[in-house]
N, C-alpha and C positions, 0 to 999 in steps of 0.2 A: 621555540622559546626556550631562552636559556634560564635554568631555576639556578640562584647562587646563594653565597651568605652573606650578609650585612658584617661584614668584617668588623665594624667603626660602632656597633652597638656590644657586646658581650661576646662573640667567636661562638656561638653559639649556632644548634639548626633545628630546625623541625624534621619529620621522619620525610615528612615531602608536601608537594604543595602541587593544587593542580595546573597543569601546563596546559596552553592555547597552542594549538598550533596556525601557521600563517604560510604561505610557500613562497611571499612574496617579501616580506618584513620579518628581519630578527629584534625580539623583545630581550631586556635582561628583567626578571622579577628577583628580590629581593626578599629574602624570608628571617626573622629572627623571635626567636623565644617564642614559639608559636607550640599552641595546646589544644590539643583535641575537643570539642564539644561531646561531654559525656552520654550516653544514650538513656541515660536514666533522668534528663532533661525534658526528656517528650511523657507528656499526659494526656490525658483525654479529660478536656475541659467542656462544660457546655454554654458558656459565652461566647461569645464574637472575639472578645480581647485577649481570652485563654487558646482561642484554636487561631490567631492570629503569633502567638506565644508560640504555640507546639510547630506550628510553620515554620517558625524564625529560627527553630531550633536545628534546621539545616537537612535539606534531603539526603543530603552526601555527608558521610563522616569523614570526608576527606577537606570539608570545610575547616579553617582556622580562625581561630584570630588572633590576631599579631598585639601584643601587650609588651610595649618598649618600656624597663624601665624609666623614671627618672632620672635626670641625668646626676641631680646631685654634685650639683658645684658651688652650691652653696652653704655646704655640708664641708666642703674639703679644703683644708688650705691654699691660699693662691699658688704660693709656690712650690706645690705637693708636686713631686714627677709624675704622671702615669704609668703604669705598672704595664707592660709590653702583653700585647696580644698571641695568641699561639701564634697566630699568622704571622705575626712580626718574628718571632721566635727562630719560625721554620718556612723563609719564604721559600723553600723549594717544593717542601709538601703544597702551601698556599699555589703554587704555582701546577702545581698537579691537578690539585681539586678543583682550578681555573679551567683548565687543558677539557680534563673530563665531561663540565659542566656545557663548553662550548663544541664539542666533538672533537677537537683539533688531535686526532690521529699521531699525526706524525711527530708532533711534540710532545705526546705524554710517551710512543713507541721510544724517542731520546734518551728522557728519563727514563725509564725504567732499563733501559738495556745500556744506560750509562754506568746502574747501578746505584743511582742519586736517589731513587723513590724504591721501595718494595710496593708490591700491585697491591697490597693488601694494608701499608700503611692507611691511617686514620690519623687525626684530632680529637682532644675527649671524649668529642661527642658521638665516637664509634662510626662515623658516618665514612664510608671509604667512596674511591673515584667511582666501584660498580653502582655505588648508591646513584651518583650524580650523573653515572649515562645513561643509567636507566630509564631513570626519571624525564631524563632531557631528549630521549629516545633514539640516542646514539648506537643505533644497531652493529654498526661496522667497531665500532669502537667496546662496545659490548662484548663483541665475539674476540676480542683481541686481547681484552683485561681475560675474559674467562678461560682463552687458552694459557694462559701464562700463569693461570693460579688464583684469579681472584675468586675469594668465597665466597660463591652465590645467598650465603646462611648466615650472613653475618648480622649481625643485630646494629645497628643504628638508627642514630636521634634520640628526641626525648619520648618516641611511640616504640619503640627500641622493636623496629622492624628490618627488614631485610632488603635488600635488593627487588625481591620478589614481590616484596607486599609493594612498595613504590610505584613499579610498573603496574598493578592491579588496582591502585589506587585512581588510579591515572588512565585506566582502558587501553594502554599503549600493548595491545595484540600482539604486535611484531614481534618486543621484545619478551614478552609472558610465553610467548613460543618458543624463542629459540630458550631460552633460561628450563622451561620443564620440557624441553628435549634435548639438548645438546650438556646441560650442566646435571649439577648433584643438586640445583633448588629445591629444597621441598613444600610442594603447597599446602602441605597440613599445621606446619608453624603458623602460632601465632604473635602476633605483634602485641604491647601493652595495654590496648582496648579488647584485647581478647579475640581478633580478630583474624581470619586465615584468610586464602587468594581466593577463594569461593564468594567468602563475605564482600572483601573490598570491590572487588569486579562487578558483584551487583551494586554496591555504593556508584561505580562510577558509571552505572548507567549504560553502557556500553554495550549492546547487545552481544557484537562478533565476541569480545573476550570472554562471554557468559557461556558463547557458545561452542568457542574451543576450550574452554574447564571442563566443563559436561563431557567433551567429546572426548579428553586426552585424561583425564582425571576420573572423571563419574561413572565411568563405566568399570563395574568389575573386573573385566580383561585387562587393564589395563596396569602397569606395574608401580604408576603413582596415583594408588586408590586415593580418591578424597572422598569423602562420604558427604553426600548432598542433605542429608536433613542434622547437619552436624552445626550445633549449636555452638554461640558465642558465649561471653559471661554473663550475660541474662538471659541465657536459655532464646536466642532469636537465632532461626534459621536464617541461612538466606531467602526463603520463600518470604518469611516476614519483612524482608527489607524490601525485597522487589514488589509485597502490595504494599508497605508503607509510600514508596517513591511513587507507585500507581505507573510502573513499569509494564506498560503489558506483554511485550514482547521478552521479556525476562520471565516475567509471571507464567506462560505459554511454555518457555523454554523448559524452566523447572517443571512443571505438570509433567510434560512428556518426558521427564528423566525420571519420573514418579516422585516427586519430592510429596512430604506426608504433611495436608491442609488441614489436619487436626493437630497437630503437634502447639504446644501450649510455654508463652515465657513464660519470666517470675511473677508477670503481672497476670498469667493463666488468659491472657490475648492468644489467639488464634490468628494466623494472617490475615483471615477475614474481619476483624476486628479491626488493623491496623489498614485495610484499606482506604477505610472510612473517612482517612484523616486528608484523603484531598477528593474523593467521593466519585471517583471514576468509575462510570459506567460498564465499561466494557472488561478492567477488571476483578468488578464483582460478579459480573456474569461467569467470569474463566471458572473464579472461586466454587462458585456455586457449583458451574458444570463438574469442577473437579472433586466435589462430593462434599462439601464442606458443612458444620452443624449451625443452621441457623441460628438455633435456638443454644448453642454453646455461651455460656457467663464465665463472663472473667473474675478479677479475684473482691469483687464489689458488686457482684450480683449482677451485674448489665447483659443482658446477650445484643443480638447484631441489633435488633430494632431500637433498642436504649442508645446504644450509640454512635444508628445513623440519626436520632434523633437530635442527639447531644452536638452532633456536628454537622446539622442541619443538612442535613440529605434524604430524608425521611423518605420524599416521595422521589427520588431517582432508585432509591432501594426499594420504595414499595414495585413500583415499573419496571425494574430488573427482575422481581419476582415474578411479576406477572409473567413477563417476555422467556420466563425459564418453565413454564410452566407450571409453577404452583397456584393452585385455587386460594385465594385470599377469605373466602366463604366456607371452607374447611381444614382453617386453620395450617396452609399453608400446605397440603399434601397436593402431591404430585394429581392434575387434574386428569378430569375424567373423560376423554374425547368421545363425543357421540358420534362419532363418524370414524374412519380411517384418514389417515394422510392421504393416503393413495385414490381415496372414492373422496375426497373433500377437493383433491386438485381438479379427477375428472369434472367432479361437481363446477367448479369456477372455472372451468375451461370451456362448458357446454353451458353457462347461464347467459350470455350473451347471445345466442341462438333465438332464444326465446325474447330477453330484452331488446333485441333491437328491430323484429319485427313489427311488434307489437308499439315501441314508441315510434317509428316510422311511419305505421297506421294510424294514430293518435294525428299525426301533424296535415288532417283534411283544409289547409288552409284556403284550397280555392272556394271550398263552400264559406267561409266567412268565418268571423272570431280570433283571424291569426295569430294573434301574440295571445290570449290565452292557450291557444293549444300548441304553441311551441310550448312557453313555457311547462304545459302542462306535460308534453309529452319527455323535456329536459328533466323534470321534478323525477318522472317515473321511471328513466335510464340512471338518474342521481340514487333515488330512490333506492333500486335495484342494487345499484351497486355497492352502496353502506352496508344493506342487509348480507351480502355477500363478504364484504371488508370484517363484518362483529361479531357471523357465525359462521362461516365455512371458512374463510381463509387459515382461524386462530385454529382449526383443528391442524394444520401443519406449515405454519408462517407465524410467529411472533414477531414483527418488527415497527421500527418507526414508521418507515414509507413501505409499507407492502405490497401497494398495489402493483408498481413496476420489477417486483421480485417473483409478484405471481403468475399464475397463467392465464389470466383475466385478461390482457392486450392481445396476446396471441388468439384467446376465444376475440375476444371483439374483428383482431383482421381474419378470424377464419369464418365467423360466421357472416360477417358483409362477403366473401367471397364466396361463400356458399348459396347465399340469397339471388348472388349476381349470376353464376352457373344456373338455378333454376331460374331467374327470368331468362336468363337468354335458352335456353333448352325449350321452357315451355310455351315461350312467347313470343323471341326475336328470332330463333331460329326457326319456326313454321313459315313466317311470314316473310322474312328475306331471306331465306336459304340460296332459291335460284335468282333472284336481282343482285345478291351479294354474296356471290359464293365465294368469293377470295378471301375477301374480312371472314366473316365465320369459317372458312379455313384456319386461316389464320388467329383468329382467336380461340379457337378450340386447341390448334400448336400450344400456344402460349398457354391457357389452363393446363393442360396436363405437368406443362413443363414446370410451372409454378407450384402447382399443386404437390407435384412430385420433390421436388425439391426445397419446399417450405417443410415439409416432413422431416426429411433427409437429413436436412439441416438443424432441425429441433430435437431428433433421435440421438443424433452421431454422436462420438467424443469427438469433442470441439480439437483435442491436441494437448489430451494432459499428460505431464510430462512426469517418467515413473519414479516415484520416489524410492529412494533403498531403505530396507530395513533391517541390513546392517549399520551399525554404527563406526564398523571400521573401514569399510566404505565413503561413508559421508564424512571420517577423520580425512581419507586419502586425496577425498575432494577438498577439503578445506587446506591440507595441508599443501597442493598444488597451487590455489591459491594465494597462499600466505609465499610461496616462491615468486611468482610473477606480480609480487605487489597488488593484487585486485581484490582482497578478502574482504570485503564491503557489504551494505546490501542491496548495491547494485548488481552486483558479482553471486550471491549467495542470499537464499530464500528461505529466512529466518522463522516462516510458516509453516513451508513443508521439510526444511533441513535437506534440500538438493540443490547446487552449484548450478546455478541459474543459467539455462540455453541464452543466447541473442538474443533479443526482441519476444522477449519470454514474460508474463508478470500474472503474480497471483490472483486468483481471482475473487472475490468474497462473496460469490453467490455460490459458488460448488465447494469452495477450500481448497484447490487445488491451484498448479503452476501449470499457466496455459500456454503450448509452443506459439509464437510466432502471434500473440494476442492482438487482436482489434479492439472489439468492443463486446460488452453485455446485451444484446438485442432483447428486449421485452418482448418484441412481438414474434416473436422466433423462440422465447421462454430459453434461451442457450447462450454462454458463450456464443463467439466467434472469435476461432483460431486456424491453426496452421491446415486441419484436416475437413471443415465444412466452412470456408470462405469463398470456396471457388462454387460453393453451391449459395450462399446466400446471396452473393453477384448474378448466379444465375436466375436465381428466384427475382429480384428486387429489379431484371431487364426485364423479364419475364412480365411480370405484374406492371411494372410501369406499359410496356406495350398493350396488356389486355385490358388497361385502364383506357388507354385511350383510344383503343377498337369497341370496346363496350360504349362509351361516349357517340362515338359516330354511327353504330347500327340500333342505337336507342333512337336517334334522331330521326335515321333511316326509318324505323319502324313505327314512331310518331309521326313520320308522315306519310307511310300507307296507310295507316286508321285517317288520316285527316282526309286523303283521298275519297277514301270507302266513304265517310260521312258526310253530309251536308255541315260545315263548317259554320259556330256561330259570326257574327256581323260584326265589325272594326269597332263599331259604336260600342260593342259590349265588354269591348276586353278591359278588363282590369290595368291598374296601374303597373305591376309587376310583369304582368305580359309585354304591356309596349317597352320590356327594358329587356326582352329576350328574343329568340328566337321563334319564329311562329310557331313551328314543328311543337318547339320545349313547351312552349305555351298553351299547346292543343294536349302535351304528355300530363301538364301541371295541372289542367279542369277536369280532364276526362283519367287521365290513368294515375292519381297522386302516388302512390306507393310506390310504382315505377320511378317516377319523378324523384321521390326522396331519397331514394336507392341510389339515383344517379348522382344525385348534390351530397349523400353522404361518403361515395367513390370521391367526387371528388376533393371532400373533403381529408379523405384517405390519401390523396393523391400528393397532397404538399408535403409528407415526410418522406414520399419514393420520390419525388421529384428531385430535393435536397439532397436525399440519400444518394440516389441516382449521379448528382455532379458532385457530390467530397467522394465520394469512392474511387470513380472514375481519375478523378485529378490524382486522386493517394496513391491509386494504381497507377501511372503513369509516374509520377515521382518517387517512386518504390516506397512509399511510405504504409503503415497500419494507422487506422484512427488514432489507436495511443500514440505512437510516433510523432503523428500530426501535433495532434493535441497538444503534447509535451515542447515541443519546439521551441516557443515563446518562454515558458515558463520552466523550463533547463537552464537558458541564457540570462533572464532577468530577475527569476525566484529561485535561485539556489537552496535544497535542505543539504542537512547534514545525511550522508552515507554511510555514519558510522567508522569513516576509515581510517587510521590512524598510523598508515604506511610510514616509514621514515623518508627521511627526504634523500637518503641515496639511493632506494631501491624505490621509488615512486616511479609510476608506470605514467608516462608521456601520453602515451594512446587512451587513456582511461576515458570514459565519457563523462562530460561533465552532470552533476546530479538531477535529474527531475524534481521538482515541487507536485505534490497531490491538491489536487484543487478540490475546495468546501462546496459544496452546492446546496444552493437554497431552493425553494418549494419551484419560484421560477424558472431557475437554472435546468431542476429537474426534466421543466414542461418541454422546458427548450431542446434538451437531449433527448427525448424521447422522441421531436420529431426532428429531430438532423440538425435544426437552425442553428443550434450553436456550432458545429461544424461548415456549415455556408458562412457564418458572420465571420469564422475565424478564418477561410478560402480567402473572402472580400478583402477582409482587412489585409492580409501576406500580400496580397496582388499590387491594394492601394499605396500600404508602405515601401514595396518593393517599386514603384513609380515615380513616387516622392523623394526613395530614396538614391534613384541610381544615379545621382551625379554629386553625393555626397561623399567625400572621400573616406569620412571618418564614419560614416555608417554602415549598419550592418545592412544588406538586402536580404530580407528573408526566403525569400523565393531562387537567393545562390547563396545557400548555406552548404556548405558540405558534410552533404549526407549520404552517411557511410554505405544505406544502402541501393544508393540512388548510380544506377546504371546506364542512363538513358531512356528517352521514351519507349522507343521500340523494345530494347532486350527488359524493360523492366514489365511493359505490358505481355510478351511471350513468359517469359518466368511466372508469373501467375496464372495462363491458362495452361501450360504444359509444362509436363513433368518427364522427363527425358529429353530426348532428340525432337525439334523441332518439326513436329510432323500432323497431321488430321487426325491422326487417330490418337495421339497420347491427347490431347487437349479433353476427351474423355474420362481419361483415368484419374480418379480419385487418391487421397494418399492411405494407405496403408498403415503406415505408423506416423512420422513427422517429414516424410520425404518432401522434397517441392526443389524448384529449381530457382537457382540465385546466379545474378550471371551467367547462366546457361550451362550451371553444373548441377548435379542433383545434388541435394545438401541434407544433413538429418537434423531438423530445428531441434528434436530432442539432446542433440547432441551439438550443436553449433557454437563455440568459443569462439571462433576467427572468422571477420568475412573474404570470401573470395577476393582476391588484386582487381583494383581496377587498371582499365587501359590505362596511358596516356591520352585518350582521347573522352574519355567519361571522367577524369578529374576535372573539377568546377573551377 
């Protein structure tokens, strides 16, 4: 988008104005006589129509507004001349500041080496061509004024800022780079609101730019120190702007560059103070973690609870305290755990052991009263697990949905599998050992196998990828990127601050960047990544097969008691009997707890079944859950990436962005047991049938995916790590190794994927 000046109103300009970018549509905006929104604008009201006020008052200081005079021509004589415009004056400058504003290279290169423009002329309004490619994000044409002499420091508009502040106003990364490495800009000027590149760059919201200042400026090493708690003309750091915007990835940024969350403006506001004003949760949490004084009062006596009350957040603030651990009951000090973290998880790991025998036992429904002792025995597994959810979990789990964060599902599949080893040990294996010694071979194989691997798999690192803790390091990774067009946060993990492997993404259960990421398994209490998938594949065969050998030697075994026994008479069986199996029906009078064990297997059974064919299919389509998942919602729900590459150095290959999906209470239920992964298999298959004779549509199921190699070499690449052979299918990864088109690859480190054939392109 090209930014210009309204010629035809007063020759006048603003300091800059924000630009959209498009890659497919040039815009021209037009800016005149435009005035900053002062910051001494925003208050803290406690109406509805005052904090509606302080909103209006603009997140961004790079907001305008445009205020055309009157024209006044009925003011002036008719036959008054009008008095000539600079632009009329000097259409060759006008014709420069055109050139500039649209990129066009090779015409403003004329002029100037004609002799007709100096690079550094202006119009009153101090505004020069650096101002207008800055702005417009004229990279190539940037580097071209800047070798030839233009002054990166020059003061222009009526914000009487620089070249420098423009691009930081604006996020434009690219150009904020080359300008504080290749020129003399300085980012410690300020512009007319008082304002330096540290400040504007948090205004514009823009995480990457926030995150090359810190990296190229904030660090003492570095030879254009900007100092991070460095205040504007009312005393407002950037930390205060990044929780005013309720920025959290800015807010995060600055914490780890140590930015000071006590530091106080004219109004003696705290950044935690200025949170308030759009009441973001997860902001105030940062605040908090980063030490901040609740009980700090501004210059009106208010501290934080005055004025989340004043802008009605009272109780998202009371709940972030809680979630942070202060006792509400003792005046807010750090609470007092009756337990450990560490003895509170075994706790909730090992209460389903007991819960589930015990409401299993409860459910004697052959003797009569059934739907009360369902119920009764569902009350007292609900029961259980509340008491669990209010006192053990809060000793090291504060959160919204806890229960799939904690180790409560992993206890629930570990102790139904434990239950199911002792019936079959002490009950199916005496009685069919020698009538059925292959099954219990064979199911014994698969216990260990599962057993051992569901461990395995819940211990391991999943594949976290090592974050550096240099910073000039993570400068060299960034500034690699910022070469190849991809400094995004697709590209770069604004979290842990490391240059993000492939198929890599952070995780918000550990806090880390997981190689080669699937999914969160609950019942597994881990990730799943580059270094324990090839075991939860193992475990999830594993278990699906001893699920349905325990099924078949339960039956077996119910019907050598029915043998041995004199069998009640057809006339007596119950309704539910004549709707099963005889065997099941003889397990259901005579052995209930058996019985229940086995309807709760196989109630277990529907999330390994599900899980069992979206894996299988992902593996076969070189696909991870995430991968999958995102598919749909990369092509149809584009977010913003943050990128603000220019458009000659824009990278072609770039993937197009992912969208994060909301999930609701249901959505939850359904991820936790696979369904939403089978509805989303069904749906790719049905579209993809629907769609294959549509020319103009897309078939999802032949999208090209990058890392989709064919059936076979994408199935070998996930069981073996080297050379195709018996024995590597064994070996586990060591650090991020694994094999990708039948090369070993280091996901910790994987920027490019392996060529495909001509015969694996889709």
């Amino acid at each position: 988008m090209a930014t210009t000046i309204d010629q035809s109103v007063n020759g006048k300009s603003a300091n800059g104005a924000n630009s959209e970018q498009n890659d497919s549509k040039e815009t021209t905006t037009t800016i005149a006589d435009a005035e900053a929104i002062p910051l001494e604008s925003f208050s803290i009201k406690s109406t509805h129509q005052d904090t509606e006020e302080a909103e209006a008052a603009s997140l961004k200081s790079t907001d305008v507004i445009i205020d055309k005079p009157e024209s006044g021509l009925n003011d002036s004589p008719i036959d008054e001349i009008p008095k000539p415009t600079e632009q009329e004056l000097n259409p060759c400058l006008a014709k420069f500041m055109s050139f500039c504003q649209e990129g066009s290279l090779e015409s403003v290169k004329e002029l100037i080496e004609s002799g007709s423009i100096k690079v550094n002329d202006t119009f009153s309004d101090g505004i020069s061509g650096l101002h207008w490619a800055c702005i417009n994000n004229r990279l190539s044409l940037v580097k071209y004024l800047a070798e030839n002499g233009a002054n990166p420091n020059l003061y222009g508009g009526e914000l009487r800022a620089t070249p420098l502040h423009w691009a930081c106003r604006n996020g434009l990364v690219y150009i904020v780079q080359y300008l504080v490495s290749n020129t003399s800009a300085d980012p410690n000027l300020r512009d007319l609101q008082t304002y330096n590149a540290l400040h504007l760059a948090v205004h514009s919201s823009n995480i990457t730019l926030v995150v090359y200042l810190l990296l190229s400026c904030c660090d003492p090493s570095n030879k254009k120190h900007l100092y991070i708690d460095e205040p504007d003309g009312s005393n407002r750091t950037a930390l205060h702007w990044a929780s005013y915007q309720n920025d959290i990835f800015t807010v995060n940024a600055l914490l780890r560059f140590g930015a000071d969350v006590s530091k106080t403006d004219d109004s003696q506001f705290i950044p935690l103070h200025w949170c308030f004003m759009r009441g973001h949760k997860n902001v105030m949490k940062a605040l908090i973690e980063g030490g901040s004084d609740i009980f700090a009062k501004n210059d009106v006596g208010k501290n934080s609870f005055d004025i989340a009350k004043d802008m009605n957040c009272s109780q998202a603030w009371r709940k972030v305290l809680i979630e942070s651990g202060l006792d509400p009951k003792n005046n807010w000090a750090p609470k007092v755990r009756w337990v450990s973290p560490k003895v509170g998880k075994v706790s909730t790991y090992l209460a389903p052991f007991v819960l589930l025998p015990i409401s299993l036992s409860i459910c004697t429904t052959s003797q009569g009263l059934a739907f009360p002792k369902l119920v009764l025995a569902f009350a007292f597994f609900a029961f259980g697990t509340y008491i669990i959810n209010k006192t053990i979990i809060p000793t090291y789990l504060i959160d919204d949905k806890p229960l799939p964060k904690s180790p409560l599902l992993a206890g629930i599949f570990s102790a139904t599998a434990f239950w199911c080893i002792i019936v079959w040990m002490f009950k199916i294996l005496p009685a069919t050992l020698f009538s059925n010694f292959f099954a219990n071979l064979f199911i014994g194989i698969s216990i260990v196998i599962f057993v051992w691997s569901f461990f395995k798999a819940m211990f391991i690192n999943p594949g976290f990828v090592p974050t550096p803790t240099d910073n000039a390091v993570i400068l060299s990774q960034v500034e690699d990127l910022l070469s190849c067009g991809k400094f995004d946060t697709d590209h770069f993990c604004v979290n842990s601050f490391v240059r993000k492997p492939l198929r890599s993404r952070f995780s918000r259960h550990n806090k880390k960047l997981v190689a080669r990421f699937d999914h969160y398994c609950p019942w597994v209490y881990n990730e799943i990544g580059v270094r324990n998938h090839k075991l939860f594949i193992t475990f999830v065969y594993a278990l699906n097969l001893a699920i349905l050998l325990f099924t078949y030697l339960t039956i077996q075994y119910f019907d050598k008691l029915k043998e041995s026994i004199e069998s009640d008479d057809e006339d007596n069986q119950s309704f539910f009997c004549r709707l099963i199996d005889e065997n099941l029906c003889y397990g259901y009078k005579n052995n209930q707890f058996h019985f229940n064990l086995l309807v709760w297997c196989w109630l277990q059974y529907i999330w390994i079944f599900f899980l069992c064919l979206v894996q299988t299919f992902q593996i076969l389509r070189g696909l991870t859950t995430w991968e999958f998942s995102s598919l749909n919602s990369r092509i149809y729900s584009p977010r913003s990436n943050h990128s603000t590459v220019p458009e000659e150095v824009a990278d072609s290959l770039t993937q197009p962005p992912r969208s994060d999906r909301k999930n609701n209470e249901f959505q939850t239920c359904l991820n936790l047991l696979g369904i939403d992964q089978f509805v989303m298999t069904m749906k790719m298959t049905i579209m993809s049938v629907f769609n294959r004779n549509r020319a103009t549509s897309i078939d999802p199921l032949h999208i090209d995916i990058p890392t989709d190699y064919g059936l076979k070499q994408n199935w070998l690449d996930f069981w073996i790590i080297g050379e195709p052979n018996w024995r590597n299918i064994f070996y586990l990864p060591i650090e991020g190794e694994n094999n990708l088109n039948g090369q070993v690859v280091d996901y910790y480190n994987l920027y490019e994927y392996p060529p495909k054939s001509s015969s694996q392109v889709v």
